[in-house]
Phi, psi and omega in degrees: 000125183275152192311329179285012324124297171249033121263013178271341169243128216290174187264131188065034194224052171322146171253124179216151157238164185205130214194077156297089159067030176065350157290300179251133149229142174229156186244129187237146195096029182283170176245316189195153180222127195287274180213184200187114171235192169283004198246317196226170156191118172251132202238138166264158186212185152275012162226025154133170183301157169222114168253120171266116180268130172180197206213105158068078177248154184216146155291099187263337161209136179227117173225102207295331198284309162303338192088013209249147178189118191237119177241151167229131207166190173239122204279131162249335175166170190228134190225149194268124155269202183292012181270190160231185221300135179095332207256126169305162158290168185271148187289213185292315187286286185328304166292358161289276199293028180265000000 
């Protein structure tokens, strides 16, 4: 990883995804968890928004002072949006009309 790359995330809050058999994923470097139904869960992270797309997803552990986020459900998929590291999510309506 080149240094400009690694001033962009703050020390000690490395971004890992770890995505078990489409049931579980976890995540490190979380900031904030935007918001969450069973369907979605948008997450600030250190690299940037994180959107989880899935089916009957539940939060099994969160620990925002570690940075720590464990979901379980079945993952349709994960997704980066255009803000980047810091920048809120957009609510709903905004991500309709973009």
């Amino acid at each position: 990883m080149d240094d400009s790359k690694k001033k962009q995330q703050p020390v000690g809050m490395q971004h890992r995804i770890t995505l078990n058999e489409r049931e579980t994923v976890s995540v490190d470097g979380v900031t904030n968890v935007e918001s969450f139904d069973d369907q979605e869960v948008i997450l600030e992270t250190s690299a940037g928004v994180l959107l989880i797309h899935g089916k009957e997803l539940h939060i099994k552990h969160l620990n925002l002072d570690d940075g720590n986020l464990e979901i379980e459900g079945f993952i349709h998929g994960l997704e980066y949006s255009d803000e980047g590291p810091g920048k809120k999510a957009k609510g709903l309506l905004g991500r309709l009309l973009k």
